[in-house]
Residue, then its C-alpha position, 0 to 999 in steps of 0.5 A: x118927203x122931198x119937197x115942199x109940194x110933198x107936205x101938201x095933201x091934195x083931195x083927188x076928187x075935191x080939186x084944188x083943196x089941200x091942207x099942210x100935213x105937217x102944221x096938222x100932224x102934231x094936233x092930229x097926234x094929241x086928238x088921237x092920244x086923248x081918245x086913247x085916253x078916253x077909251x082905256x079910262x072907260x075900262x075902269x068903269x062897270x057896264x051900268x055906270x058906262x051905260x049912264x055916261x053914254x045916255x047922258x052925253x047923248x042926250x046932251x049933245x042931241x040938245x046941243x046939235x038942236x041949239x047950234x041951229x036955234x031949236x030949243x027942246x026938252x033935256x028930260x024928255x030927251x033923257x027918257x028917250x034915250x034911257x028907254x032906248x039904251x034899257x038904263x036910268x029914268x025910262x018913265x019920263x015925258x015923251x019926245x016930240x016925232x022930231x026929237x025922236x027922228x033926231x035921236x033916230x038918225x045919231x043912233x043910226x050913225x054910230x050902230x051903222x056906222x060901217x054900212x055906205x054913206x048914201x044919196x038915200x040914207x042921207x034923205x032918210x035922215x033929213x026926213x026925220x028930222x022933219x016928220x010934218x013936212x014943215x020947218x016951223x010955219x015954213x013947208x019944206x021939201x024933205x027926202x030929197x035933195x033941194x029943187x027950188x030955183x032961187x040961190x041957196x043962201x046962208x044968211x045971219x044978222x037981224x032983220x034988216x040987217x042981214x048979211x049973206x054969208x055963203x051961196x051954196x051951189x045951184x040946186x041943178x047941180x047937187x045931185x052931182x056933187x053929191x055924188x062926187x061928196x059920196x064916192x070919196x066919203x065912201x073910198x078908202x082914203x090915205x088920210x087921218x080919220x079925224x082930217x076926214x071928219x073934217x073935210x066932210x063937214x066942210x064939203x057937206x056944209x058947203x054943198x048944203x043939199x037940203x032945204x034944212x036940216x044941213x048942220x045937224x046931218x053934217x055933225x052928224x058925218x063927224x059923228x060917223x067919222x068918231x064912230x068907225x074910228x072909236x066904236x060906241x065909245x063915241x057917244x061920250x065925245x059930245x062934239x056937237x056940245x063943244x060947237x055950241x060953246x064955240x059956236x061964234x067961232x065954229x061959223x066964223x071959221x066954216x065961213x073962213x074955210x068957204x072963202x078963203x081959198x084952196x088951203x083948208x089947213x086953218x079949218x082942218x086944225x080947228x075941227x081937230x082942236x075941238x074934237x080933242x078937247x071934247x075927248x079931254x072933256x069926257x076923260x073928265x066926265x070918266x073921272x068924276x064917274x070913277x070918284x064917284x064909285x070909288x067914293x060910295x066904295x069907301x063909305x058903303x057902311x055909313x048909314x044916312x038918312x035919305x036926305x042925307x044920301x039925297x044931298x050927298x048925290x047931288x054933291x056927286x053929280x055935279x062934279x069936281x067944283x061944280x056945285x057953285x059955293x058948296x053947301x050950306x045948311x039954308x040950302x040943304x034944309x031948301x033940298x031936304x024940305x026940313x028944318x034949319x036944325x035937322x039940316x045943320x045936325x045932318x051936315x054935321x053928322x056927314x062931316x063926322x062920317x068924313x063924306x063931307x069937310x067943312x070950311x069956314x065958320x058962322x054964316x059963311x060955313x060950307x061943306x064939300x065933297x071929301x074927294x081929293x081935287x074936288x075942292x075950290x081951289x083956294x081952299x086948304x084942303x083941296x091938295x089933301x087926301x081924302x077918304x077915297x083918295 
């Protein structure tokens, strides 16, 4: 490179938008590295415990896309759905409401599709899903299509009589033309990392904001896409939309940022990237819980336990390293098991002989953990010591 001007990267058909390559490179380098990471641990597990890692993280990141936006919906039903659709796990739960289901529609379209052209119809499609009725709650909308009403599109925030106009989205004479221009380059081979890619189209797409709703789920989505033709179904563990929903201060603060603060989008490029390496180092963790977990029952499968026990030892697992707050004591394993004080103290007992379980403290503040090498609390004892799988 020799000059400065050349550590630019400039958007041929998104005029005047730039980002530093060089500020961006180094992030770009640990997002990349962390999927890889992702990807080689997944190797480890077998076809059902991977299949049970992808339904629960799209169910959750489904809950979480819904949330960013204030719409509450139903984990389990969404879990069902998800199971029934992926042929694992709990298929007989409650149904999904029509919108859930179109929601779970389009994030399955975007990943099983995820090679075929972005389209002016496809992207219709999906908006359309999301509301099956026609309305946004009591509001009547216009879905299948691109926006038509005459008055600004505005994104507002605040309470009532004290709202504040964070951003105006183009006229809606003018979107199906930037859309066009949005579509011919998301489509276009393009010179530029994934993962940048992935980020100036959320903001390109946001900024556009072509329907009357449904505009953040659809351009989650796009990152969605983005991780799926660079990472195949592997994707569907990197729960972005659950990573901007904790974050989603910051995410709004910094997708208003980009949208007034200039032609230099680096600062928004860097965060986007940030977030989806974290989401990666995320479900490495989720991959690892998933392994100590098989590993563990590998090295006890001769025990016999009651079905509490196993019960008790389950939850244990599935709450993950430190997950399970304050460990468990006999009051609550005798509340999970519906038995008595003494069955439950003799059972925790028996799961300390077995050496599933270790035990810390005495009396009334006894708790037992996991015997699994970095599952302790940190301040305990045993938490640098090996364990019976360890």
């Amino acid at each position: 490179m020799s000059s400065a001007a050349s550590l630019i990267w400039q958007a041929p058909t998104w005029p005047g938008m730039h980002y530093d390559i060089v500020r961006v490179s180094s992030e770009l380098a640990r997002a990349h590295r962390a999927q890889g990471i992702v990807e080689g641990k997944l190797a480890g597990l077998g076809f059902e415990q991977r299949l049970e890692l992808t339904a629960e993280a799209w169910s959750q990141n489904a809950v979480a896309t819904a949330a960013i936006e204030g719409e509450r919906i139903d984990l389990t039903a969404v879990r069902s759905s998800v199971a029934r659709r992926l042929g694992v796990g709990n298929q007989d739960g409650p149904n999904a409401p029509r919108s859930v289901e179109g929601l779970l529609d389009i994030m399955d379209d975007a990943v099983l599709k995820r090679d075929a052209p972005l389209t002016n119809e496809r992207l219709c499609a999906w908006q359309a899903a999301l509301f099956p009725t026609g309305y946004s709650g009591m509001v009547k909308i216009l879905v299948g299509a691109y926006r038509e009403h005459a008055e600004p599109m505005q994104i507002i925030s605040g309470s009532v009589g004290r709202e504040r106009v964070q951003y105006e989205a183009p006229s809606s004479a003018r979107v199906p033309a930037e859309m066009q221009t949005f579509l011919d380059w998301f489509n276009a081979k393009t010179e530029h990392d994934s993962l940048v890619k992935a980020a100036l189209a959320h903001l390109w797409f946001e900024t556009i904001h072509p329907f009357e709703d449904g505009n953040g789920r659809i351009g989650r989505l796009l990152i969605d896409l983005v991780l799926a033709r660079d990472s195949g179904e592997v994707s569907r563990l990197i729960r972005i939309s659950q990573r901007l929903l904790d974050k989603r201060h910051n995410y709004y603060e910094q997708l208003e940022r980009a949208q007034h603060g200039g032609l230099d989008v680096t600062e928004w490029v860097l965060w986007l990237v940030e977030q989806v390496r974290v989401s990666c180092d995320e479900a490495s963790g989720v991959v690892d819980a998933s392994l100590d977990k098989a590993m563990f029952w590998a090295s006890h499968r001769d025990r016999v336990l009651t079905t509490r026990q196993r019960k008790v030892v389950n939850l244990l697992l599935d709450a993950g390293p430190q997950g399970f707050e304050g460990g468990m004591s006999t009051r609550k394993y005798e509340s999970i098991g519906g038995t008595s004080r003494a069955t439950a103290s003799r059972e925790l007992v028996e799961l300390e002989d077995m050496g599933l379980l270790y035990k810390v403290g005495a009396g009334r503040s006894t708790r037992y953990y996991l015997n699994i090498r970095g599952w302790a609390p940190p301040d305990s004892a045993h938490a640098d010591t090996p364990s019976a799988n360890g």
